[in-house]
C-alpha positions in Angstrom: 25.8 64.7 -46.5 25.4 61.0 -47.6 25.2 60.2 -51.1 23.6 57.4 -52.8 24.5 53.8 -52.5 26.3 54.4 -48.8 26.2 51.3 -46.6 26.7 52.5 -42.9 27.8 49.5 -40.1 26.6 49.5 -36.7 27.7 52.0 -34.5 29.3 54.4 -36.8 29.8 58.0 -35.7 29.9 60.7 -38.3 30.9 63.9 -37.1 29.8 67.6 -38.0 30.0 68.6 -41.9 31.1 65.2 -43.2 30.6 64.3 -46.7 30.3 61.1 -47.8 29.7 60.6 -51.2 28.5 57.6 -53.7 28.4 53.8 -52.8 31.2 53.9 -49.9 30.8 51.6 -47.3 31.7 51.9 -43.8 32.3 49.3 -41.0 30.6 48.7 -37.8 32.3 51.4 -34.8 34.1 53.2 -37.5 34.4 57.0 -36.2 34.8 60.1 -38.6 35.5 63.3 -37.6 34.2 66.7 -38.1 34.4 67.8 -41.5 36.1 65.2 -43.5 35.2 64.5 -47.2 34.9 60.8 -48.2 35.1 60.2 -52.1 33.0 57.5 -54.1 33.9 53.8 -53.8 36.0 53.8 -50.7 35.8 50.9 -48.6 36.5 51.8 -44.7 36.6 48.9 -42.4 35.5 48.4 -38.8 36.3 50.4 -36.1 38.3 52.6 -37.8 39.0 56.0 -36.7 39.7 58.8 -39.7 40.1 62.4 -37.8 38.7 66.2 -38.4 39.4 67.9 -41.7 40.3 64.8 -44.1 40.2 64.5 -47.3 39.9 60.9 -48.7 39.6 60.8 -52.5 38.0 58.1 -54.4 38.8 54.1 -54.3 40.7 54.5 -51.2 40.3 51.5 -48.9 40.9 51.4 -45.2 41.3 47.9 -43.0 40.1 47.5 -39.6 41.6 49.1 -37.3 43.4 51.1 -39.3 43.9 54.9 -38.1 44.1 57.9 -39.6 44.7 61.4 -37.8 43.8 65.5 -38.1 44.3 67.1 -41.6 44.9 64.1 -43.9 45.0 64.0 -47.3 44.9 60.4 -49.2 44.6 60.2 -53.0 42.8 58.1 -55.0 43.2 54.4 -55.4 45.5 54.0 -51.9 44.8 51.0 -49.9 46.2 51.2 -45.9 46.3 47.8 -45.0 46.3 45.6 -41.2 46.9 41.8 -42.0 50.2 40.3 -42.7 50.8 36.7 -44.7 50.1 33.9 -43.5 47.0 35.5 -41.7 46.6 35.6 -38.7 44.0 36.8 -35.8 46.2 39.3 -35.0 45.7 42.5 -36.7 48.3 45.0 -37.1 46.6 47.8 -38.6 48.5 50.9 -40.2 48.8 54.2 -38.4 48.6 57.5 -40.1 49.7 60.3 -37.7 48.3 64.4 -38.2 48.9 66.7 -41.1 50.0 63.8 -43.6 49.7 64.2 -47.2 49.3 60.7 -49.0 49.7 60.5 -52.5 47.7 58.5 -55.0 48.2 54.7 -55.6 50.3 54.3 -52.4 50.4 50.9 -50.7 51.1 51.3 -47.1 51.7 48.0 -45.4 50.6 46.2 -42.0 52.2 47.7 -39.1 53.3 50.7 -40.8 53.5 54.1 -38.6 53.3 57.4 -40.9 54.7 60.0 -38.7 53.2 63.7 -38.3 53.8 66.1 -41.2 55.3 63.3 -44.1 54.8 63.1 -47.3 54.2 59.9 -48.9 54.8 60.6 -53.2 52.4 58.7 -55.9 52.6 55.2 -56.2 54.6 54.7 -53.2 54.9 51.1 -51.0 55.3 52.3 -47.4 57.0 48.8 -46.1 58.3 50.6 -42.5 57.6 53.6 -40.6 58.1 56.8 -41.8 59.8 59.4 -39.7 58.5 62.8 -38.9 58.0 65.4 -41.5 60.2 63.5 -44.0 59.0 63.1 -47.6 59.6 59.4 -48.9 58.8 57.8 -52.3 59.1 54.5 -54.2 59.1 51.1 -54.6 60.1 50.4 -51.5 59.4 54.0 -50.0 62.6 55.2 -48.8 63.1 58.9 -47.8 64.2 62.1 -50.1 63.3 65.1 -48.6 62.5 66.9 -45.2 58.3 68.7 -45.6 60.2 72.0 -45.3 62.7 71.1 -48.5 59.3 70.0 -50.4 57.2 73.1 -49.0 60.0 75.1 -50.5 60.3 73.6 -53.7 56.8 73.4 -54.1 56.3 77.4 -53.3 59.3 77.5 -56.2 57.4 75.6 -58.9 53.6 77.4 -58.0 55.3 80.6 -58.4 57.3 79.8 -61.7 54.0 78.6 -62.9 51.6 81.0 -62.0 54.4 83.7 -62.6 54.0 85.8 -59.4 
């Protein structure tokens, strides 16, 4: 599904189930895979490669280059960047590994390798790579948790709330 307003480059490859919705626009050799959801106003840049079962919420930019693996989830307003200051031709685009959950408003930076499994909090500035299954937050992001601590206090705060 395309929605309105979509501006495809050349050479993009949309896999099976996609949804794309309003006035996104893609870059040329950009590849998404099989059923991953695209939110409104995102901005994905060339040859980009976002895996299978994504979810990318609205505003969410994406440089060239940049990729993004299996089972994502980025929130809204998140920009993952590739170009350092003072620019150069050099690109070192970010690198978001499987079964990351991205929060909204996160910065990550140039260079930046989010391992498999992390958890990256709201409002976050990912300045260096983030180690495997570790939950990190702030300004810069610096780790607090492991993903099993968060699963488990997350399954504690669902069922206090929903008093199971």
């Amino acid at each position: 599904m395309l929605g309105k307003g979509v501006v495809l480059g050349r050479s993009v490859s949309i896999g099976r189930d996609v949804k794309i919705w309003n006035y996104v626009v893609i870059g040329d050799e950009t590849v998404i895979g099989d059923g991953t959801v695209v939110g409104s106003f995102c901005d994905i840049g060339k040859r980009v490669v976002i895996g299978r079962n994504c979810v990318i919420q609205a505003h969410v930019t994406i440089s060239n280059e940049c990729r993004i693996g299996n089972n994502v989830f980025i929130g809204p307003n998140t920009s993952i960047l590739n170009d350092k200051f003072p620019f150069s031709r050099h690109l070192t685009p970010a690198v978001v590994e499987d079964n990351v959950i991205i929060g909204g408003c996160v910065t990550v930076l140039p260079a930046v390798k989010i391992c498999e499994g992390s958890v990256v909090a709201a409002g976050a500035v990912v300045t260096k790579d983030v180690p495997p299954k570790t939950v990190v937050k702030g300004i810069p992001a610096r780790p607090v948790m492991t993903r099993s601590e968060y699963e488990e206090k997350r399954r504690s705060f669902l069922k206090e709330r929903l008093h199971v």
